[in-house]
C-alpha positions as CSV (number, residue, x, y, z in Angstrom):
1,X,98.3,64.4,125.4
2,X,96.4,64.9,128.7
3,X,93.4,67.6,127.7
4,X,93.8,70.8,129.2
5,X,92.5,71.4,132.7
6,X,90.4,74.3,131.4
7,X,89.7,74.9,127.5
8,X,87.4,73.7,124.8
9,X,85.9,70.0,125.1
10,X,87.9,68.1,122.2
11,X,84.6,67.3,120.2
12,X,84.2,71.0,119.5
13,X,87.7,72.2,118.9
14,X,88.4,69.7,116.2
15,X,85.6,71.4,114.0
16,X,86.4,75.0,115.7
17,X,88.9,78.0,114.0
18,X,91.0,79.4,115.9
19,X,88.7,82.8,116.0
20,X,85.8,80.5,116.9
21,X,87.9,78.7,120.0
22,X,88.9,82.3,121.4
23,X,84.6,83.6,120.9
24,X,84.2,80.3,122.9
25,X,86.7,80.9,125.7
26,X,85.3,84.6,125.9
27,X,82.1,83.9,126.0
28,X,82.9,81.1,128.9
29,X,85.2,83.0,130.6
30,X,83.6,86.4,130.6
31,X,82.7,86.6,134.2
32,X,86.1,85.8,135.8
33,X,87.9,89.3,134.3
34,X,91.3,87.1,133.5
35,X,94.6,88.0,132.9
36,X,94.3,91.2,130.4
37,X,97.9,92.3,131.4
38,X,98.5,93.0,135.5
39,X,101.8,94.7,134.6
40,X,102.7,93.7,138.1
41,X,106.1,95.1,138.3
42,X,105.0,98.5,137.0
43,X,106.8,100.1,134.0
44,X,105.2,102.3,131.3
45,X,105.9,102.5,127.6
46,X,109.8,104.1,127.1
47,X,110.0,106.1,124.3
48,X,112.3,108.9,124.5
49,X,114.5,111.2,121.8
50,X,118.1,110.3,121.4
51,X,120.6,112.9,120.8
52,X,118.1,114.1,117.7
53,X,115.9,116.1,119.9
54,X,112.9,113.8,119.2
55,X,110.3,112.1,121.9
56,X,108.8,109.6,119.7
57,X,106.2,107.0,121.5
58,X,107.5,102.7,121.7
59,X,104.1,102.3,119.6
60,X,105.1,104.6,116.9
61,X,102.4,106.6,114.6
62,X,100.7,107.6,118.5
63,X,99.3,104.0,118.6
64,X,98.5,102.8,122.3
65,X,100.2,99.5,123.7
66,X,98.5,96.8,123.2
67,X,97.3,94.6,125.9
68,X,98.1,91.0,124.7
69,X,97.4,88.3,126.7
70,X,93.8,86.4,127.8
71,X,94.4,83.5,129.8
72,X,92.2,81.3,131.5
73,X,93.0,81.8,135.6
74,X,94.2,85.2,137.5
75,X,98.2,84.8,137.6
76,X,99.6,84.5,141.2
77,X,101.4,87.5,143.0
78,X,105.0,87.8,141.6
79,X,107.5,85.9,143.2
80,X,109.4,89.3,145.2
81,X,113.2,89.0,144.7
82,X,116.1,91.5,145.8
83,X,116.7,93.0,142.5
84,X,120.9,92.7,143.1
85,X,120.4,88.9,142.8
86,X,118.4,89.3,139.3
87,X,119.9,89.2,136.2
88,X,118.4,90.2,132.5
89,X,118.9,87.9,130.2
90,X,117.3,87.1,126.7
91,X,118.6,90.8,125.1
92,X,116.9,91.0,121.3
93,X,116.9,93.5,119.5
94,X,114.2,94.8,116.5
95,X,113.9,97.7,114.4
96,X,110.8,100.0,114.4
97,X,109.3,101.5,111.1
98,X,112.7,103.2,110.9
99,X,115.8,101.6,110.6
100,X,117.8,104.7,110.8
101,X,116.4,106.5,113.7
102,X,114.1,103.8,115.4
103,X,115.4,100.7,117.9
104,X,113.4,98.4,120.1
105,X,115.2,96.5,122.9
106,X,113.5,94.0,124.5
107,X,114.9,91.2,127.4
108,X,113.6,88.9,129.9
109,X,113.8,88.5,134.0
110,X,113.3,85.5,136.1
111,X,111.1,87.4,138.3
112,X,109.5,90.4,138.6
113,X,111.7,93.0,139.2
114,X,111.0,97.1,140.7
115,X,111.7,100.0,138.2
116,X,113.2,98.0,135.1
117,X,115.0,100.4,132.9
118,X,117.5,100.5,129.9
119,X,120.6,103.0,129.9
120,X,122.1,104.4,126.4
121,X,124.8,106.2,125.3
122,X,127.2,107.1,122.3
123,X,130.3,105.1,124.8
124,X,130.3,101.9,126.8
125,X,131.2,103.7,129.8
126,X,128.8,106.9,129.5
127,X,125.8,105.4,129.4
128,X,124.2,108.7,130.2
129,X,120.6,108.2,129.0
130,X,118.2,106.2,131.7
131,X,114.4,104.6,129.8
132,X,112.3,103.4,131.7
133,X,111.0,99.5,130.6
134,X,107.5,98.7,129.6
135,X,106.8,95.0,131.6
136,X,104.7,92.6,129.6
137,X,104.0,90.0,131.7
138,X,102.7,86.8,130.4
139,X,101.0,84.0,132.7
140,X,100.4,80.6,131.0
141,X,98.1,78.1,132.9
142,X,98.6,74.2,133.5
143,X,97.9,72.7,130.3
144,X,98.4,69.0,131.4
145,X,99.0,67.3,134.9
146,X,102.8,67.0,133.4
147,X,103.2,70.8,132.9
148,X,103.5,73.4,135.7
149,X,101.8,77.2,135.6
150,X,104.0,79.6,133.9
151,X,105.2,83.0,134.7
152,X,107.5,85.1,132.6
153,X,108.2,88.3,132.1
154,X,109.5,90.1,129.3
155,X,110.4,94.0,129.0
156,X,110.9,96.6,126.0
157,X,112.2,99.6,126.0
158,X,111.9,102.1,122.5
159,X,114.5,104.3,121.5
160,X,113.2,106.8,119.0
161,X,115.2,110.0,117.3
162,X,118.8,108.1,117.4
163,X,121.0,109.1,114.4
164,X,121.6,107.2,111.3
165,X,124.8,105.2,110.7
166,X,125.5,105.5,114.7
167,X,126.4,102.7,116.7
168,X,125.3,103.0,119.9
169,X,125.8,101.2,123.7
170,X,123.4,100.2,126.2
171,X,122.3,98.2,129.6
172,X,119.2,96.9,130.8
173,X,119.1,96.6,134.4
174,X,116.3,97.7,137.5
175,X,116.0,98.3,140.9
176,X,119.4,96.6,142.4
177,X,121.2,96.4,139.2
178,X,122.7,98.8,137.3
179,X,124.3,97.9,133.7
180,X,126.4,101.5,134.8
181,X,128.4,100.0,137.7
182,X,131.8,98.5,137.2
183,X,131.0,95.1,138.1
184,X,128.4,95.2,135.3
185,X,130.0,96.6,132.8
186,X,130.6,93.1,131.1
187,X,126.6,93.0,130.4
188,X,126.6,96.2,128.1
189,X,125.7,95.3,124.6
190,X,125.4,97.1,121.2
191,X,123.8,98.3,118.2
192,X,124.2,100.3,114.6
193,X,121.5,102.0,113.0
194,X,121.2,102.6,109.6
195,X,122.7,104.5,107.5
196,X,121.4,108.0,105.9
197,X,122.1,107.0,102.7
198,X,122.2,103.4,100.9
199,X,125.9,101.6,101.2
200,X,126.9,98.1,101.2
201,X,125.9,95.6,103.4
202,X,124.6,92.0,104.6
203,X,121.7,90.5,106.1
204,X,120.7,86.9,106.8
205,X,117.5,85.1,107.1
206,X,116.0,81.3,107.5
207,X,112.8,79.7,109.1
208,X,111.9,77.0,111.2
209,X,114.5,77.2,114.2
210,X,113.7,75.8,117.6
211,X,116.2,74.7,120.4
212,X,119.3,72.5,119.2
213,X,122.8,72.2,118.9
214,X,122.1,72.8,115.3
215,X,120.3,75.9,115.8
216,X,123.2,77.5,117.9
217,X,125.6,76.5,115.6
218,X,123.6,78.5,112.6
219,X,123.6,81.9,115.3
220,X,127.5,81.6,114.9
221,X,128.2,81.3,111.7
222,X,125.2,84.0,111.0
223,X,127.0,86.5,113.5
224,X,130.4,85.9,111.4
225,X,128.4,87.0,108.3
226,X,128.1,90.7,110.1
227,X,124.6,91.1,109.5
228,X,122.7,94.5,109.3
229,X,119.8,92.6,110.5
230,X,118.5,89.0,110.4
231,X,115.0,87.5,109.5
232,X,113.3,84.7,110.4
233,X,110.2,83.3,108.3
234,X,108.7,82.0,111.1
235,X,108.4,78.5,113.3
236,X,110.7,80.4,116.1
237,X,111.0,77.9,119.0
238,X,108.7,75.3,118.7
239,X,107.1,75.8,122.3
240,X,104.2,74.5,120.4
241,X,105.4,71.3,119.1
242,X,102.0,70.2,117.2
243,X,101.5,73.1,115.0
244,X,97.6,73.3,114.3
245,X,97.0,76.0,116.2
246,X,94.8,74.5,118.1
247,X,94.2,74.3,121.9
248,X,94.3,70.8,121.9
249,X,98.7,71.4,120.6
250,X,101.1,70.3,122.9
251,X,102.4,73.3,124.4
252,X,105.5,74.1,126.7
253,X,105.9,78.0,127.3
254,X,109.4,77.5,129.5
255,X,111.0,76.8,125.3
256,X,110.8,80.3,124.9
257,X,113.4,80.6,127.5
258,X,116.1,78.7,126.4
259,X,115.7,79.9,122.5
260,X,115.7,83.9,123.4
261,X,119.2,82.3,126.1
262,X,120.6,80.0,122.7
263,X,119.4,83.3,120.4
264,X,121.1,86.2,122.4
265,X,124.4,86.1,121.3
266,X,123.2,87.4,117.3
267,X,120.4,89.1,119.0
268,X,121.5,91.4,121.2
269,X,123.4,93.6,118.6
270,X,121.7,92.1,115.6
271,X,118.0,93.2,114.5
272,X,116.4,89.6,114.8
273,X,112.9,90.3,112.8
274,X,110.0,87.7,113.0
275,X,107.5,86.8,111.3
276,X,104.6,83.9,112.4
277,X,104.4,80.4,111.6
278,X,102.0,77.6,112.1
279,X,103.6,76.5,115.4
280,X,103.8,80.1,116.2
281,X,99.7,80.3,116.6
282,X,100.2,79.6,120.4
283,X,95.9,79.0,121.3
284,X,96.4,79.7,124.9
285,X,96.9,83.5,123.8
286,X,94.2,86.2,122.3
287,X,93.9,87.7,119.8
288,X,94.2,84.6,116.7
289,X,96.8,83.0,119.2
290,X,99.5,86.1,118.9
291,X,99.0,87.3,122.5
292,X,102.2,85.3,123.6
293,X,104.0,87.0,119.9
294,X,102.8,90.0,121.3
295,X,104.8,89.7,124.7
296,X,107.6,88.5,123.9
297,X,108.7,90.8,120.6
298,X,108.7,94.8,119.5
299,X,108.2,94.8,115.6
300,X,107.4,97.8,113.4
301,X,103.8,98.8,114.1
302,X,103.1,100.2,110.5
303,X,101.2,96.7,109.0
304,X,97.5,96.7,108.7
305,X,96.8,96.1,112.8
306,X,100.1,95.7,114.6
307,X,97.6,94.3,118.4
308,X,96.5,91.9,116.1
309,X,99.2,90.6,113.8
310,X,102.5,91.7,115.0
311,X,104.1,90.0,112.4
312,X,102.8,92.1,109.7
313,X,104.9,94.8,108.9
314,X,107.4,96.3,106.6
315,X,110.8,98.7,107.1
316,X,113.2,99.9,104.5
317,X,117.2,99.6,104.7
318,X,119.0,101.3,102.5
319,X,118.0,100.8,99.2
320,X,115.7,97.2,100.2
321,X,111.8,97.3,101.3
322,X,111.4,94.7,103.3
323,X,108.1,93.1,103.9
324,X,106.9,90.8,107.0
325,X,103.8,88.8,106.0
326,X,101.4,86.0,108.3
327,X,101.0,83.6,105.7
328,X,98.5,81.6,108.4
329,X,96.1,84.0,107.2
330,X,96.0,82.4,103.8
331,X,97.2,78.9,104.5
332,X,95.1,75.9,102.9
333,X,97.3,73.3,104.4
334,X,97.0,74.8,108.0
335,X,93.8,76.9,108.4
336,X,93.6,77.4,112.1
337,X,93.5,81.3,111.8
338,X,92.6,81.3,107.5
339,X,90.6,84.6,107.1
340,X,90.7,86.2,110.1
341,X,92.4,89.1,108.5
342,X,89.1,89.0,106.1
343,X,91.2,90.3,103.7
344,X,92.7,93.3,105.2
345,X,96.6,91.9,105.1
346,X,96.3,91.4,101.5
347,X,94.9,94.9,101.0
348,X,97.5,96.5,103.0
349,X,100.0,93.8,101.0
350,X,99.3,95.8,97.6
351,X,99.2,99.1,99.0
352,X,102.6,98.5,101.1
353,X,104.3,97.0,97.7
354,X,102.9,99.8,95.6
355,X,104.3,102.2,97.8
356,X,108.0,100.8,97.9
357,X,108.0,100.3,94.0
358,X,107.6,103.8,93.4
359,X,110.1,104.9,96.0
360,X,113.2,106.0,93.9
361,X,115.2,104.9,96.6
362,X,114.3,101.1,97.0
363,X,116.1,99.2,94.3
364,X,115.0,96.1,95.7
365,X,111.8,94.5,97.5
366,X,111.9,91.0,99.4
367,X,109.0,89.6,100.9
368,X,109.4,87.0,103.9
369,X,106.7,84.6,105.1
370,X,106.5,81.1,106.6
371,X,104.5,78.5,104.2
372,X,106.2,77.9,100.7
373,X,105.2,79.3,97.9
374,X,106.9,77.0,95.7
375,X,108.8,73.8,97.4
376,X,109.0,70.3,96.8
377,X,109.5,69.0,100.3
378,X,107.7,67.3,102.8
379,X,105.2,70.1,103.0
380,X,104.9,70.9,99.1
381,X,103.6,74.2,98.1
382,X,100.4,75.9,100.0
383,X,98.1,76.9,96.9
384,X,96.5,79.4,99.1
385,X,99.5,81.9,99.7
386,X,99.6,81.7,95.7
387,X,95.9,82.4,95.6
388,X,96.3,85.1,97.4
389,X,99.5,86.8,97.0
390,X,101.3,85.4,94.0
391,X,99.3,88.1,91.7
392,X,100.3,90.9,93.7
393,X,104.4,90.0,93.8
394,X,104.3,89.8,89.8
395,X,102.4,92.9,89.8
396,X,104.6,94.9,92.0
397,X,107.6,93.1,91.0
398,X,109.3,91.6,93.6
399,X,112.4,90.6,93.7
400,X,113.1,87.9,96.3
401,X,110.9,86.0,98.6
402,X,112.0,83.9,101.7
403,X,110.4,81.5,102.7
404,X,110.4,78.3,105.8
405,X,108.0,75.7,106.6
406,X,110.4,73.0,104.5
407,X,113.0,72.1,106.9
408,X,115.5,71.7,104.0
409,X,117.2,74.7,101.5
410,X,115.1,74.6,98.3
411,X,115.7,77.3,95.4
412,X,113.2,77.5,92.2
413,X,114.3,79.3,88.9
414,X,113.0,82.5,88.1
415,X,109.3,81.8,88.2
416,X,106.5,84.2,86.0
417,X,102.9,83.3,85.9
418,X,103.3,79.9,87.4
419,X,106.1,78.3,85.0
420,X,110.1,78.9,84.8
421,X,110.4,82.4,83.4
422,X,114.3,81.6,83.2
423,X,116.7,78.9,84.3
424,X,118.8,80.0,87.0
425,X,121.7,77.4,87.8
426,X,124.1,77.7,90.5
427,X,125.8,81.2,90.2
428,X,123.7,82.9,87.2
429,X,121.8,86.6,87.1
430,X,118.5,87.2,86.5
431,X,116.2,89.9,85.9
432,X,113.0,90.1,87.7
433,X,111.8,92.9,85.7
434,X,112.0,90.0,82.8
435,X,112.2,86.6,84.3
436,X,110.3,86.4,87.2
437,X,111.0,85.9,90.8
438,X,113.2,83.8,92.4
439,X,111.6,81.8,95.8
440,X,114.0,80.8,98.2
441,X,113.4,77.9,101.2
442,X,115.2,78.6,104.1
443,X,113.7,76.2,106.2
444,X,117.1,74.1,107.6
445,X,117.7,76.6,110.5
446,X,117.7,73.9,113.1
447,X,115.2,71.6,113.7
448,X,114.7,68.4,112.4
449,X,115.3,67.7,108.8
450,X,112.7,67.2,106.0
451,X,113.3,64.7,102.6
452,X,112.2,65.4,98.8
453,X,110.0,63.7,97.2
454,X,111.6,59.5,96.8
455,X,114.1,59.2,94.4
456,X,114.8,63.0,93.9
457,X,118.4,64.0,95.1
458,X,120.0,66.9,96.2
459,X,121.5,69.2,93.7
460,X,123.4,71.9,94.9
461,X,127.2,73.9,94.2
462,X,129.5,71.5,93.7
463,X,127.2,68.5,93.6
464,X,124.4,69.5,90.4
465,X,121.9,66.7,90.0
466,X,119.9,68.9,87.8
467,X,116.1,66.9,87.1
468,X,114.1,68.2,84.1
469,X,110.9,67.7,86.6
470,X,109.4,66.5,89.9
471,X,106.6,65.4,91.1
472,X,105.1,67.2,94.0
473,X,101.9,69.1,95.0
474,X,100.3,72.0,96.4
475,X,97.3,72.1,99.0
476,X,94.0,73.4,97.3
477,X,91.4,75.4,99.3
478,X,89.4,71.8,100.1
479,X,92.6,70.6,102.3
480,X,93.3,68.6,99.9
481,X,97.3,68.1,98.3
482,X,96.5,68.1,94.4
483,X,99.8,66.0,92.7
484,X,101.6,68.0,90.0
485,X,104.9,67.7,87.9
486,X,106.8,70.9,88.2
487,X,110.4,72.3,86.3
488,X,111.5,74.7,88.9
489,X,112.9,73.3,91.4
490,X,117.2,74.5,90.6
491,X,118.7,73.4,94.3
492,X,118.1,71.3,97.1
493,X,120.0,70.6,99.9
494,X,119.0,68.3,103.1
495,X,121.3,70.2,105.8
496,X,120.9,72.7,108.5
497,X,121.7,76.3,106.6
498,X,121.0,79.9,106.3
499,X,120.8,82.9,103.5
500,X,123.2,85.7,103.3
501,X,122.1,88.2,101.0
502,X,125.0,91.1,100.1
503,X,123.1,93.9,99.0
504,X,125.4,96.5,96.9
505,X,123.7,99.8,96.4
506,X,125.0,103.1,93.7
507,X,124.9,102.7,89.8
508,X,124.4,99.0,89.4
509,X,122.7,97.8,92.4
510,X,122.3,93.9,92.9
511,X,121.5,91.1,95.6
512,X,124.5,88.4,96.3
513,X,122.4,85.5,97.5
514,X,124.4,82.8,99.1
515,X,123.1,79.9,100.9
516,X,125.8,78.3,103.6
517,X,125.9,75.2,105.4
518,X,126.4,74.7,108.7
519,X,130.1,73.6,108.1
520,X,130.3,77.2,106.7
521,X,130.5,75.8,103.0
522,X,128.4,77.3,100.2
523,X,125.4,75.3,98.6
524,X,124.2,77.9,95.9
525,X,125.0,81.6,95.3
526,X,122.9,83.8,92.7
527,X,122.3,87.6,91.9
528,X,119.6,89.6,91.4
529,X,120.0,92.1,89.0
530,X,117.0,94.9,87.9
531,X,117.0,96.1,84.4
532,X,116.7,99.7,83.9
């Protein structure tokens, strides 16, 4: 690719981390005050108390909003459009630390808009509650002579204090449009939050997205399932197409329009919670290349330090603990931003999971993360997310852990202290209070397609081509894949999929994990079952 117009020369930035490229660019930059965050349309942070009688703050725990974005030229004056001829689009919605009292709605304008706001209410037609929109502009410079300057803006509005089990309506408009009138009335959307106590219910989750006809046709079937909430482990939209997390990738910023467009139709009612992957380390942003992360999404701000990894961070629902990890910090395979936690995620990691295992309440943990534990696939496995964290889930005892990276549907046996700890074939229990933990490869969301290793075929419901081993590898800390022969891979299937999890709560609690094609046919189902 062309090298940037402004940037690190490419002799340095193939022997530079990330965190050493961004010391560079602020040390170069320094004089020219760039781009902190011009909030050019106005708008401050809109937290407000719901019909609860709370006024809790869109940064939760009194934390300040962050200010995300470093950029190397001053971004132009905003285009100035009558407001009536703007429309919102790109509606997604996230939970904050609390499911069941806590939502975060966040959209996107062509242009800047005056007074951007979100209206909310218990009916479609009394949408009597009026929040005022935090703007987080985000300005991306000419990275090649083929690419143009980009502007986009994205808002958020917080809605603290609702009440549990409540669904709830709302419209994001501005200046010039108002969700309230009658001729918009077609653009409300909605939301459930919740519930007070655990119940039934579903959630879905996969990795490794992007933009395709493959990727839409996932959102449909996933919106059938009625989720409660969706994750994705990472590898959203692929505006970085390289991956390294270097500022030398090839890097389009207008992707991110057309996947929150292709992802609004789940989004907009269903919690669609991220977490980052390597071709989520977008360089052109500070801090560690999440500046853009940052703009664009409203996660829980309750991980270790939400301004500089947004996608570490944890909520309960119902009786699950869920936990958002960066696996970049640990990767061997990728180690554009390795270490630049210094440890503090993995701190945070044992202290999150220690918490949630002695909540009476959470039957069930699952951890979610981009690079694979365990996976056979083009990829293999990243030694360094086991260095680092495989300890702590036996420890705490996890119970499921999601993972992309693979762009195929992998499932291992239950696994304890690096062997199978129990076989677990198409439809069986297990017990990770006895067997281990199941890993789960979600990675066939919808971009292109990964193989196993030559000569290993797929094995899934209804077509078992059960292997007694395969060899594969894992990275090791010197960048280096190191072969070895392993028993746990159970199912593999090359085709664009997703996980539903059923999660039943009360006496016997369990996890239904079903992995569906995009035909909507089922490739494996298992439970999850905790002794007592």
């Amino acid at each position: 690719m062309d090298t940037p117009n402004v940037g690190i020369p490419e002799r340095l930035a193939a022997g530079m981390s990330m965190p050493e490229q961004h010391e560079y660019l602020r040390r170069k930059f320094s004089r020219r005050k760039v781009l902190a965050s011009s909030f050019a349309t106005a708008g401050t942070v809109g937290g407000i108390g719901l019909l609860a009688g709370s006024s809790g703050s869109a940064h939760g725990e009194g934390a300040p909003a962050s200010s995300p974005l470093t950029a190397t030229s001053a971004p132009p004056a905003p285009v100035k459009v009558d407001g009536k001829l703007v429309a919102p689009f790109a509606r997604h919605l996230a939970f904050g630390a609390d499911p069941k009292t806590q939502m975060r709605v966040s959209w996107q304008v062509p242009f800047a808009v005056k007074s951007p706001y979100l209206r909310v209410g218990l009916q479609p037609w009394e949408l009597s509650r009026k929040i005022e929109a935090e703007v987080r502009d985000l300005h991306t410079p000419s990275l090649s002579k083929k690419l143009p300057k980009v502007e986009q803006y994205y808002l958020h509005a917080a809605l603290d204090g609702l009440r549990p089990g409540t669904t709830y309506y709302y419209g994001v408009g501005h200046d010039g449009f108002d969700p309230a009138s009658p001729e918009r009335m077609a653009t409300i959307g909605s939301f459930r939050t919740a519930p007070a106590t655990p119940e039934k219910f579903v959630f879905t989750a996969f990795g490794d997205q992007g933009v395709s006809y493959d990727a839409l046709a996932n959102d449909q079937l996933i919106l059938g399932q009625n989720p409660s909430f969706h994750l994705h482990a990472g590898d959203i939209c692929y505006a970085d197409s390289t991956g390294h997390g270097k500022e030398s990738d090839t890097y389009d910023a207008r992707v991110w329009d057309t996947f929150l467009a292709q992802t609004e139709s789940v989004a907009k009612s269903v919690p669609w919670m991220v977490t980052t992957g390597n071709h989520d380390m977008e360089a052109w942003y500070s801090p560690n290349g999440y500046g853009g992360q940052s703009a664009r999404w409203s996660l829980p701000e309750n991980g270790f330090d939400p301004s500089g990894a947004p996608g570490v961070y944890s909520f309960t629902y119902g009786n699950v603990g869920v936990v958002a990890l960066d696996a970049n910090d640990v990767s061997y395979e990728i180690p554009a931003n390795k270490g630049y936690t210094d440890g503090k995620q993995s701190a945070w990691l044992d202290k999150r999971l220690g918490e949630l295992r002695a909540d009476d309440t959470i039957d069930f943990i699952v951890v979610f993360f981009h690079h694979c534990m365990y996976s056979t696939a083009t990829h293999g496995s990243d030694g360094g997310v086991r260095d680092a964290w495989l300890e702590l889930f036996t420890k705490h005892q996890v119970d499921l852990v999601v993972n992309g990276h693979n762009h195929v549907y992998e499932r291992t046996d239950a696994v304890k202290g690096g062997e199978v700890g129990k076989p677990v074939p198409v439809g069986a229990s297990t017990d990770p209070t006895r067997d281990g933990i199941v890993y789960v490869t979600a990675g066939g969301a919808g971009k292109d397609l990964y193989d196993f290793p030559a000569g290993v075929k797929d094995s899934y419901e209804g077509n078992v081509e059960d292997r007694d081993s395969i060899l594969s590898f894992h990275w090791t800390k010197a960048r280096l894949p190191d072969p070895d022969r392993v028993e746990w891979s159970r199912v593999r299937y090359t085709g664009f999929s997703f996980l539903a999890v059923e999660v039943t709560a009360g006496a016997h609690p369990k996890l239904t994990v079903s992995a569906l094609a995009e035909n909507g046919e089922r490739v494996d189902h298992f439970e999850v079952v905790r002794g007592k």
